[in-house]
C-alpha positions, -999 to 999 in steps of 0.1 A, spaced: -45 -146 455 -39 -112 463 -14 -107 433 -42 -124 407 -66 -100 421 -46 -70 417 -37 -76 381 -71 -85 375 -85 -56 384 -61 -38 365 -69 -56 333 -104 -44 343 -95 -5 348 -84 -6 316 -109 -27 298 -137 -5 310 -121 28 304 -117 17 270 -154 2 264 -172 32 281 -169 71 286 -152 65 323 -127 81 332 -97 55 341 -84 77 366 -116 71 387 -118 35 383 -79 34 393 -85 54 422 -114 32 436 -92 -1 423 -61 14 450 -85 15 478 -98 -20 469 -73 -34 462 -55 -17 485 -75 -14 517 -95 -47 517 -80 -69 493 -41 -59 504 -46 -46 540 -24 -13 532 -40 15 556 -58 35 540 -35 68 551 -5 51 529 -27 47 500 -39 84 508 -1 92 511 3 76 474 -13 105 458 12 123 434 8 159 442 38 167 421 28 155 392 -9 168 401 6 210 404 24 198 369 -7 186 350 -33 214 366 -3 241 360 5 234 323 -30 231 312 -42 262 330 -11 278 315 -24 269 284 -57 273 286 -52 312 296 -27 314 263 -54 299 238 -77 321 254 -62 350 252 -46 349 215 -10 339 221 -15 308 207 -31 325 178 -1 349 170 22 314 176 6 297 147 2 328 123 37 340 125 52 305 117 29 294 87 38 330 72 77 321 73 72 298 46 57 323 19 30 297 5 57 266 -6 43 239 -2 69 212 13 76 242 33 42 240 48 44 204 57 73 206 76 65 240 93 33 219 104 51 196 116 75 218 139 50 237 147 28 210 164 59 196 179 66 234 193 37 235 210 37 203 222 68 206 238 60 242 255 28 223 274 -1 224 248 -18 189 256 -37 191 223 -14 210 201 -23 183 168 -59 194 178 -53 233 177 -39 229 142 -56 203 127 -84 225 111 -56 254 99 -36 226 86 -61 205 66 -79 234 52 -44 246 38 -44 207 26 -71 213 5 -63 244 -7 -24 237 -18 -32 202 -34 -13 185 -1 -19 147 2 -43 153 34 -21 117 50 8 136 46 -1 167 67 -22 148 91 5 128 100 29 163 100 7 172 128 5 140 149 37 133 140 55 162 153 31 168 184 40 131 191 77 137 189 75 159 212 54 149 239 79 142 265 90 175 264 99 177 304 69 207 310 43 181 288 20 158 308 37 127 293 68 138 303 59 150 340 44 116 341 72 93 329 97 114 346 78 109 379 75 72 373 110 69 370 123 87 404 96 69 421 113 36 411 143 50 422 167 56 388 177 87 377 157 104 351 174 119 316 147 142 304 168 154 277 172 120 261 134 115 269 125 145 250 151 143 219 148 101 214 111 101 204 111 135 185 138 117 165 122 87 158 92 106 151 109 127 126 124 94 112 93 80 103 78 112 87 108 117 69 101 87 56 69 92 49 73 124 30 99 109 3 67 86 -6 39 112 -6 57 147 -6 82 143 -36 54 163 -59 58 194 -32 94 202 -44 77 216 -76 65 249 -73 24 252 -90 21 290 -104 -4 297 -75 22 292 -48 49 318 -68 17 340 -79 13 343 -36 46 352 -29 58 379 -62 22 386 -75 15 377 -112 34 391 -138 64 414 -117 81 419 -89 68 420 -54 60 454 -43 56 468 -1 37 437 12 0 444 24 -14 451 58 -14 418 79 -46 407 74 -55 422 44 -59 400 5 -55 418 -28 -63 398 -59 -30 386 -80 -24 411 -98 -37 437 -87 -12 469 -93 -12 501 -69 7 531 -73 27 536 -109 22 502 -115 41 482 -91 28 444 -88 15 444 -49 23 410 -30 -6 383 -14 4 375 18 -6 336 15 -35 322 27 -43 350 51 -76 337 49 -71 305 62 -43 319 84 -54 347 98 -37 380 120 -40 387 157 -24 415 168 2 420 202 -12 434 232 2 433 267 -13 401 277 2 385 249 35 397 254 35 388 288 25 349 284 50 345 254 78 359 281 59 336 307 60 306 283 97 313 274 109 316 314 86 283 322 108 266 296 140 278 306 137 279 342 126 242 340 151 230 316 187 252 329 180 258 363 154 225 376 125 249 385 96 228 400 74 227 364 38 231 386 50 255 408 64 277 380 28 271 358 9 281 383 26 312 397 27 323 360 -7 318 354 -16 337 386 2 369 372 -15 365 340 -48 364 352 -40 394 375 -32 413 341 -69 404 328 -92 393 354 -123 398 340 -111 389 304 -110 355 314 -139 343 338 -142 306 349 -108 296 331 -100 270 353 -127 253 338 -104 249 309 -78 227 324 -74 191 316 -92 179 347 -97 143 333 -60 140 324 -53 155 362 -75 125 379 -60 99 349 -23 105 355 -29 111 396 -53 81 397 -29 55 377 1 65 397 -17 60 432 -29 21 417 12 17 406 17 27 443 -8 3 457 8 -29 432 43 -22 445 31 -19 480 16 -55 479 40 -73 453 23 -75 423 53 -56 405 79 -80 421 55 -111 411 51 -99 379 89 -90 369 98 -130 384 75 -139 359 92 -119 330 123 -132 338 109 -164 334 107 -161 304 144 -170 291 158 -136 270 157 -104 288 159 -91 249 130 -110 239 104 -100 268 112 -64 262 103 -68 218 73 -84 237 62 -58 258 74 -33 234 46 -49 207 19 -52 233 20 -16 243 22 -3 207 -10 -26 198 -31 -20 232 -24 21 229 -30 21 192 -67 16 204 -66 27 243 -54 54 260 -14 57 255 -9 77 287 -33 48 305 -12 20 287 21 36 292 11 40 328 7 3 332 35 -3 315 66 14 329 56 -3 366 56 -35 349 87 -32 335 105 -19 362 112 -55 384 127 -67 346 151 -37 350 159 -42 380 176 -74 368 200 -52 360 201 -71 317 186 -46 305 196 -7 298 173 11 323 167 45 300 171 26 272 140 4 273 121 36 292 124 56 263 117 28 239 79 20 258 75 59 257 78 62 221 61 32 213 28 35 235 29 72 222 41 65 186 5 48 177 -13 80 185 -14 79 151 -45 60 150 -81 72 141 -95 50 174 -72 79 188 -71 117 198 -50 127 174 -59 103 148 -97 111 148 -98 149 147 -70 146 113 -99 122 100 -127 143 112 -109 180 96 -97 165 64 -111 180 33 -119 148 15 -146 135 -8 -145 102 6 -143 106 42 -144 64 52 -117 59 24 -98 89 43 -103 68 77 -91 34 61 -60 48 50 -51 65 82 -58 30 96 -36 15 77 -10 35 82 -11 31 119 -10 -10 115 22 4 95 35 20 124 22 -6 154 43 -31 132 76 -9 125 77 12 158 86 -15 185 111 -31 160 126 1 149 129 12 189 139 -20 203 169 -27 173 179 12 178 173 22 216 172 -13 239 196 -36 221 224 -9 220 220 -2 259 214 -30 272 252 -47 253 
């Protein structure tokens, strides 16, 4: 009885966080002392002991770090210098897109596809892009790189996995899914981006100025006309798109949170510097710089991905405290081919993220799976890294984050039509992406 209840009233967490505006770290939270404390009989101190408060300082600290760096231009000066590396080409604009999302995704940036989805689908518009093709640059590459080891989703799977008592690889985490992700855009880009190869006279009009030579290249956010000759004569450059683009100049804050950025990603990665710790100490110094600059910034952080993440972990706590996870993993191995229940599960979180929340799904998820690893048939990383990519993968989707503000910035005529195609896609992907992980990433370890 008590296992029934438990997974019913995680079928229920997740079913009403997905029908109305609740957060699902809130329901979780109440299902834990439920479930926990009346259904279970766990005292209520354990279930208060379940809290993650390392994964809460990493969540809190990233966001706030980022918050404080949109607000204060660095993010600005980020985006502006890379789109001007690619002098107006067009494939080159894709693809700089798409690293650039992934970039800052992996420094942090929860919402990186969001940041540059109205820069990137105005420029779209503008250069004759196929407005798929750079939508999915943006999701694609912030996807790829979501389990960067100082991201949410990677704080959070990397936690899940020490809790369960493996060792974590957050190198392979991070470098698997970017990857695959760059796999499928790749492949996605020899059907719609072929035509970018070919230069149209605007792009080389951008970069030489009609009819010569480029001359000294304008002030940074300043737009002559093509053309247009100063001095004896000499053709002056466009910089390109400056007026989508834009120019934000250095200052000392800046300076200091690119350096602060830069050591958060080093000291984390070389030396194993607690991520939340490090966020938040760096954050403290940078509002020190510019106190008043900044008022009520901690209103920015991503409070409801704080009380998702903490909330879903505390209920994973709670199901392996009572033995629902053991009951559940007996039941999976019931079900004859280790192999075959993992292309199962793989194909369940792919379709129930494509329209839910993929850190909520993959949350469910990775406890479920763990009493099937524990069989020991399976390759532990292996089939972590597959459920990662594919409950992440599917973000893709309009019914998504990502998916949604591509359809809602797209310069389109026909904005439904637009929607449909990105939907498409997605089934695309929810089909392809458990296949493609489980044939490349769980059959090979698990042999």
């Amino acid at each position: 009885m008590v296992y029934a209840i438990s997974i019913l009233a995680l079928v229920l967490i997740f079913t009403i966080a997905t029908k109305v505006p609740i957060n699902m770290g809130i329901l979780a939270f109440t299902g834990a002392f439920v479930v926990g404390g009346w259904v279970s009989g766990i005292p209520i101190d354990d279930i208060v002991d379940a809290f993650p408060g390392d994964i809460f300082l990493i969540v809190a600290g990233i966001t706030l770090l980022f918050a404080i760096a949109k607000a204060n231009g660095t993010i600005n000066i980020i985006v502006e210098s890379a789109l001007r590396l690619v002098h107006g080409r067009r494939w080159a604009l894709v693809w700089m897109m798409f690293l650039l999302s992934g970039a800052l995704m992996a420094l942090g940036s929860p919402m990186a596809a969001g940041m540059l989805a109205p820069i990137a689908m105005r420029l779209a518009g503008k250069k004759k892009i196929n407005p798929l093709l750079m939508g999915m640059a943006i999701n694609h590459g912030a996807l790829g790189c979501a389990f960067s080891p100082i991201t949410i989703y990677g704080a959070f799977v990397n936690g899940l996995i020490k809790s369960a008592g493996y060792e974590a690889n957050p190198l392979l985490l991070f470098i698997v899914p970017f990857a695959l992700n760059a796999l499928f855009f790749a492949v996605l880009f020899a059907i719609y981006g072929r035509d970018l190869l070919h230069e149209l006279p605007e792009d080389r009009d951008e970069i030489t100025g009609a009819g010569g030579s480029a001359g000294a290249p304008t002030r940074p956010g300043t737009t002559l006309s093509t053309g247009t000759r100063t001095g004896a004569g000499a053709a002056t450059a466009v910089l390109p798109d400056v007026d989508v683009i834009g120019y934000t100049p250095f200052n000392r804050e800046r300076v200091a949170t690119l350096i602060g950025i830069l050591l958060l990603a080093v000291g984390s990665v070389t030396f194993n510097v607690d991520v939340g710790v490090s966020s938040i100490c760096i954050s403290t110094v940078l509002l020190l710089m510019a106190p008043k600059k900044m008022p009520r910034i901690e209103d920015k952080v991503a409070w409801p991905a704080v009380v998702l993440v903490c909330g879903m972990l505390t209920y994973m706590t709670v199901l392996k405290q009572n033995g629902t996870l053991d009951f559940l993993g007996d039941a999976a191995t019931r079900l004859g081919s280790p192999l075959a229940a993992a292309l199962i599960l793989l194909y369940a979180v792919a379709i129930i993220s494509a329209v839910g929340s993929s850190i909520g799904t993959l949350g469910i998820a990775l406890p479920l799976a763990a009493p099937m690893l524990a069989a020991g048939e399976l390759g532990v990383l292996g089939f972590i890294i597959a459920l990662a990519f594919a409950s992440t993968v599917v973000d893709v989707s309009p019914f998504a984050t990502n998916g949604s503000i591509v359809v809602a910035e797209a310069e389109v005529e026909d904005r439904q039509r637009f929607q449909r195609n990105v939907l498409a896609y997605c089934g695309l992907v929810v089909l392809l992406a458990p296949l493609v992980a489980w044939a490349l990433i769980v059959v090979p370890t698990s042999l």
